[in-house]
C-alpha angles and dihedrals in degrees: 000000000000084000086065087051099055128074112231084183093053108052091186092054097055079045092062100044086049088056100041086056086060104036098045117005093182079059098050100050090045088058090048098044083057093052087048094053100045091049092051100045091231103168091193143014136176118228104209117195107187149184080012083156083065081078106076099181086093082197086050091041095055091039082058097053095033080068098040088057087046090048089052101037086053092054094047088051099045101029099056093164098058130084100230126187131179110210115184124188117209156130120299084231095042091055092046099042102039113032118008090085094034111117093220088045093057093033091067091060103243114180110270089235123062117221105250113208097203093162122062131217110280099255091207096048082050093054104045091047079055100050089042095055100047091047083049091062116098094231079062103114100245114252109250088196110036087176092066096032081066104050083042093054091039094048084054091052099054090042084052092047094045091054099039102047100049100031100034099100088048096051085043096046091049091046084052092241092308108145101188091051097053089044084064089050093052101050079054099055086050081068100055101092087175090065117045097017108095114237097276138127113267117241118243089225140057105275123116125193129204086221088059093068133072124240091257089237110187092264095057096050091043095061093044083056096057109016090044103176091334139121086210140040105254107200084210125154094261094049106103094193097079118194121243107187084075101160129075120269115263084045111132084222104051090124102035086101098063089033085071089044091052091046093065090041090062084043099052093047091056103051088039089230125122097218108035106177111225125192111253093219082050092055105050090041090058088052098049089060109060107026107077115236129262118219098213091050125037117233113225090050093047093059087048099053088045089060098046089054083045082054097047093049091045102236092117110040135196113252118235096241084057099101093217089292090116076221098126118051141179140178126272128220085246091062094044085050099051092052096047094051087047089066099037095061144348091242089099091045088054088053103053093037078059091051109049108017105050114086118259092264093068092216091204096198074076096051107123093215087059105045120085120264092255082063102028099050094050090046085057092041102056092035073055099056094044098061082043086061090037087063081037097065089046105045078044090061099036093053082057101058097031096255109122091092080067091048097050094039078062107034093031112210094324129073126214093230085043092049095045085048094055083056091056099044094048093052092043085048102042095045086053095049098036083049098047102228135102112264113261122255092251089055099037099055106052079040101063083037083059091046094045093038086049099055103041084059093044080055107044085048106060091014 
């Protein structure tokens, strides 16, 4: 095109547009994009910017959209023939804290009211549009037996859906809203035989059956997530269930991860905002003064470490008004969603039991996945109860001294060791109901401790 653009007759013409392209290349695009659209007759056209929250620098993110709003406002003003809109993706907080009160923002003459997108793409729509579209294609091998090609495909379809529909806001959450990122989860899950083939013996020949495979419930989907095709959780960089009992078990901090969690969360509800900013400094301030010291690890480090791990795995996230400092901080869907699971269930709590309290050899005759509910269930239990005497000792310290006001102004009416401990009791009691026998001796005692234990804290906490 730029042929077109260019005046083999008038030399000086083709020399200035050959300056103007190195001089200003946003110029000269837009000069060329203009071209383009008188040449085609194009009456509109939509501009999307889009991931700009991909750009951390937040001076280096407005300059780009600064730009984006000058490129637009000088095609609808010299292309008056021509229909122009400016669409830009981001962040509900990006949008509120970068730009709403910016004067250039307001002097291009935005719509007062964002566009909020409350509802994601259907995963399964998007995968069997996908899938349609690859086996349309000619290079696509024919199908000998088009009868069994269509129970097959239908049998895909209604796993897919399964999966999709039920589990569709928890692969998004811990993908922190990223679709294309769950959809790749997704087509993964759709990989893990185990877990969603029934225990049957697999047919030598091409057939499937609806009734082969297993309803995919939350739990299941949850522990092909984070166990994949393994006998053991694996905290890689890939796993997107982090865990977030990350230091080794007789550590005084064990629960100082979802602490912090739990701190944005009160915050949050508060404020009745989803994603409440909070200083880092202040943060760690607030920490310091009410979790008593360790003398083998210093505290203030400790907490910091502790945030930068909760960075790296994405359940705290840099705001976009943060200019590269990682001073202001607030919680991801991810971490939302990882509370929330720990007190659903103990299936989180047995991963990461897996992962950081089982010696390097992985001796996988101790992998809890893998041991029988009368040996399993006491194992949780008792990890339970000792995060619950961990909280003890604190909210014990802290009565003495008059400092409890200061714990429950951060941690709000729920504990972290109490919360964990709802997750435990609901799993031990569902699997025995759902089962339809009493509970064995070795379950039932540490499980009436933990109840007991629960509850006197519970009660020594909001008196």
């Amino acid at each position: 095109m730029l042929g077109r653009f260019e005046d083999p007759e008038n030399p000086s013409k083709s020399v200035t547009i050959r300056a103007l392209k190195n001089g200003s290349k946003r110029s000269f695009y837009l000069e060329l994009l203009k071209f383009y659209l008188l040449i085609n007759n194009l009456t509109s056209i939509i501009i999307i910017i889009d991931d700009i929250d991909s750009i951390k620098d937040s001076e280096l993110l407005a300059e780009f959209v600064h730009l984006s709003a000058k490129s637009w406002d000088c095609l609808q003003n010299n292309a008056s023939h021509v229909f122009v809109k400016l669409l830009v993706s981001e962040r509900p907080e990006t949008y509120r804290n970068l730009f709403i009160n910016a004067p250039w923002f307001t002097a291009f003459g935005f719509q007062e009211e964002p566009i909020n997108l409350t509802t994601p793409p259907n995963l399964a729509d998007i995968f069997k549009k996908r899938f349609d579209f690859i086996t349309d294609q000619d290079t696509t091998p024919e199908i000998k037996n088009q009868e069994e090609w269509n129970i097959a495909y239908n049998v895909v379809m209604d796993i897919c859906h399964d999966l999709a529909i039920k589990n569709q806001d928890i692969l998004l959450n811990l993908c922190n809203l990223n679709v294309r990122k769950s959809f790749d989860i997704l087509l993964e899950l759709l990989t893990y035989g185990f877990w969603l083939q029934k225990d049957e013996m697999i047919q030598p020949y091409f057939q499937l059956r609806r009734g082969q495979f297993r309803k995919p419930s939350n739990i299941l989907i949850i522990k092909a997530i984070g166990y994949k095709n393994n006998d053991f959780y694996i905290n890689g960089s890939t796993q997107i269930i982090s865990n977030v009992l990350h230091y080794k078990r007789n550590s005084p901090y064990l629960l100082l991860a979802l602490k912090i969690v739990r701190i944005f969360i009160v915050e949050n509800e508060l404020n009745e905002e989803r994603f409440t900013i909070l200083e880092k400094s202040e943060l760690i301030k607030k920490l310091c003064n009410i979790i008593p010291p360790s003398i083998n690890h210093p505290l203030e480090d400790t907490i910091n470490n502790t945030i930068e791990y909760l960075l790296k795995k994405r359940l705290l996230l840099v705001s976009a008004i943060d200019n590269n400092t990682e001073s202001k901080l607030y919680l991801s869907p991810k971490g939302e969603a990882i509370w929330k699971l720990m007190g659903e269930n103990s299936v989180l709590l047995e991963m990461f039991r897996d992962d950081m309290w089982l010696d390097e050899s992985k001796n996988i005759s101790k992998s809890i996945r893998l041991l029988p509910p009368e040996e399993k269930f006491p194992e949780i239990l008792n990890l339970s109860n000792q995060l619950i005497n961990e909280e003890t000792k604190i909210i014990s310290n802290l009565k003495q001294i008059d400092g409890l006001a200061s714990y429950r102004e951060l941690f709000g009416d729920i504990l972290v060791s109490t919360h964990i401990a709802e997750g435990v009791i609901e799993s031990v009691r569902r699997y025995y109901q759902s089962a339809g026998i009493d509970r064995p001796t070795i379950v039932n005692e540490p499980m009436i401790n933990l109840l007991s234990k629960k509850n006197q804290l519970l009660k020594d906490y909001l008196g």
